[in-house]
N, C-alpha and C positions, 0 to 999 in steps of 0.2 A: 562516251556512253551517256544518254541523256539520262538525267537526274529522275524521279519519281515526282510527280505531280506536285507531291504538300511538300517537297521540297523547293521545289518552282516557286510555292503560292510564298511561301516564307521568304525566298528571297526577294519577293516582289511589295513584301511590306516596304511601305517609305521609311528613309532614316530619320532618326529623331531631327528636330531642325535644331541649330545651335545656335545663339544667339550671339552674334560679333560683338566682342567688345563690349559686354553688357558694363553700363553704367548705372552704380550702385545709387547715385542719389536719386535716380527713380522710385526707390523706395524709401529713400527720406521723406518724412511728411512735410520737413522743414522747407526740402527745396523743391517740393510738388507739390504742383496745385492737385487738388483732389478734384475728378472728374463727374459729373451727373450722376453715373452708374456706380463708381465709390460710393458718393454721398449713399445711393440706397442702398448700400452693402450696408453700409453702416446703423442704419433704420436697425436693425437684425443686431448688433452692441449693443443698441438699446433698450430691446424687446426682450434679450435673456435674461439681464437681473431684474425686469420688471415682470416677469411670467413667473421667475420664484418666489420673489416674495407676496406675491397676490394667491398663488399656489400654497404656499406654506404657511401664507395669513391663520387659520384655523390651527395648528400645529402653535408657533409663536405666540396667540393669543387668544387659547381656548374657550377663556373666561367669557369674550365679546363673542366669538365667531363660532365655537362647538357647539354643535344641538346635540339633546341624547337622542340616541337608536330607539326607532320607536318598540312597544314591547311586543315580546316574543321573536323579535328580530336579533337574529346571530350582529354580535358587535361586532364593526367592519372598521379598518385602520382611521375613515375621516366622516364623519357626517354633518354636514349643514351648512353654513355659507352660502346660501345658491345663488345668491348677488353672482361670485368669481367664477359661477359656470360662464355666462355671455362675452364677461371681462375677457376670461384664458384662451376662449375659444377665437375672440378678435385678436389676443395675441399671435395666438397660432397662426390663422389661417394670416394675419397679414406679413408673418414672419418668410413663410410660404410664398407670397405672390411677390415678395420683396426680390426674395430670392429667383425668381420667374423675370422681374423687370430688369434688374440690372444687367443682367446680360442682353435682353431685349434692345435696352437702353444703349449699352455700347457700342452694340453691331451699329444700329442703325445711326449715331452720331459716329461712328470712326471713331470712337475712346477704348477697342478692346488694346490693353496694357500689358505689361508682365505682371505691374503692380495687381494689376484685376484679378488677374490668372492665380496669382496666389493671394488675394485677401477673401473673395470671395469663398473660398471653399474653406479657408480660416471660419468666415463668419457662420458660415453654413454648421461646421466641425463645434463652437460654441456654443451656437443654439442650439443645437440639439443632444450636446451632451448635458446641458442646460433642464433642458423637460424629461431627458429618461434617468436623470439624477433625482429628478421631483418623484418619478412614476415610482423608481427606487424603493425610495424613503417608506414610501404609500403601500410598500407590499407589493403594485400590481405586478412590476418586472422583476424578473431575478435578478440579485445582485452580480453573479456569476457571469450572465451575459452583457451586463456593465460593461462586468471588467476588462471584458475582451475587446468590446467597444473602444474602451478607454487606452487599451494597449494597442491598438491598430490603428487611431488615426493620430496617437504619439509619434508611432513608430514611422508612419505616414509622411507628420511632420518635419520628421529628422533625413530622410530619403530626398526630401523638398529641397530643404536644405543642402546636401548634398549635391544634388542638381545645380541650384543655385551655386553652388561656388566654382563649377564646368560652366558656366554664364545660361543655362536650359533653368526658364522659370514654366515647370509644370504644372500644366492644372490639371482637371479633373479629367480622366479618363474615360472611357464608355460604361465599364466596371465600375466606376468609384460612380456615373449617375446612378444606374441601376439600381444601387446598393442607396441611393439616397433616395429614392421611392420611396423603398421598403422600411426605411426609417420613416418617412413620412408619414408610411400605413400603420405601423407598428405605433406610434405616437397618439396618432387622430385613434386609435382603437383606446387604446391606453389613458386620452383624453375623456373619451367617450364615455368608459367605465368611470371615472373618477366623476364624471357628471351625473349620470346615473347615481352613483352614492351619495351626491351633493345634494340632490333635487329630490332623495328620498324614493324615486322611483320604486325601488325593488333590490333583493340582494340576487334572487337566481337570473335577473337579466345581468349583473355587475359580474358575478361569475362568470357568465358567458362571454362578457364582454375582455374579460381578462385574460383567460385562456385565449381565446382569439389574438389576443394583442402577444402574448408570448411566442404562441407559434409562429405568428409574421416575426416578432424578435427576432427568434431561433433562425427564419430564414436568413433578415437579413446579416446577421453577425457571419452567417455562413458564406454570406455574399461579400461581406465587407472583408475577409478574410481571403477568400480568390480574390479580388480585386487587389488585396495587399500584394500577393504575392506577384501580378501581373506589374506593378509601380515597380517591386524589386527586379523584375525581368528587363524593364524599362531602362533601370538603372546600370543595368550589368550590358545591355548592350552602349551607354553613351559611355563606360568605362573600358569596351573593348574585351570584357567578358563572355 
């Protein structure tokens, strides 16, 4: 009896590929050279503790960096420094295009790695729990959808693992890009409103900007969350689940 169509299509998905014989010192640093595409993974280590604390500059030392609200204005969590609007925003966006070359970078020199496969979406996974820990702090995001953040690319990270020790070093999924869009959009809004506050603009545009930035939040945690669950389905087929 022939099977139903979406049962066809399912068997017709390809098997995970397994990796023979994976050799561990591939991800020693000691005994790998680090490749082009690494080095700019790594660009991205170095852009998240500097985005905090140029971020948090006004909070740490209010005395130098906090202007008052001007008057009749509702007091808003950060006002003034507007020097680290340009600063944050070249963080951002080259944390972003970092993130765009290294892969870039790999394919086309023949450097894609295991090691790549899993540091890159590490580095990815840093920075930007990195800036929605800032947005946090700042009132714009809810702590609540942090924390989910925070518990799905742990959870993420431990499944990786997993993988890795079947010799499968996985990387990022179709789901798990998607889901890093909308961090990006969620972010750059997020950003946006914190600039708006810096630059003194306006409080009903920072309002607007912030609500915006939630509701992309709320999607992507929605997303990041399917996406979790497709890694675990991932897992359960290389375990014969």
């Amino acid at each position: 009896m022939a099977l139903p169509s979406y049962f066809a299509e399912f068997r017709a998905i390809p098997r995970i590929r397994k990796i023979q014989s994976l050799d561990i010192s591939k991800f020693n640093p000691h005994t790998r050279s680090m490749t082009l595409a690494d080095k700019v993974t790594s660009v991205r280590l170095v852009i998240a503790p500097v985005f905090f604390i140029i971020y948090l500059l006004p909070r740490f030392f209010p005395a130098i960096f906090a202007v008052a609200p001007p008057p009749n204005e509702e007091v808003l969590p950060m006002i003034g420094a507007p020097w680290t609007v340009p600063v944050l925003w070249i963080l951002f966006i080259g944390s972003e295009v970092t993130d765009l070359l290294d892969g870039l970078i790999a394919r086309k020199r023949g450097e894609v790695s295991d090691f790549g496969k899993l540091y890159d979406p590490f580095a990815d996974t840093l920075t930007q729990l990195t800036y929605f820990f800032c947005f946090v702090i700042d009132g714009i995001l809810p702590s609540l959808l942090f924390l989910a953040v925070l518990y799905r690319e742990f959870s993420i990270l431990f499944i990786r693992n997993l993988m890795l020790k079947k010799g499968i070093a996985q990387g990022a999924r179709m789901g798990g890009k998607i889901k890093t869009v909308t961090y990006i959009l969620a972010g750059a809004l997020a950003l946006l409103a914190t600039s708006v506050l810096r630059l003194g603009i306006g409080v009903a545009f920072y309002r607007v900007l912030t609500v915006a930035a939630v509701v992309v939040f709320l999607i992507s945690v929605i997303l990041a969350v399917v996406s979790f669950f497709d890694y675990v389905s991932v897992y359960n087929k290389t375990s014969g689940k």
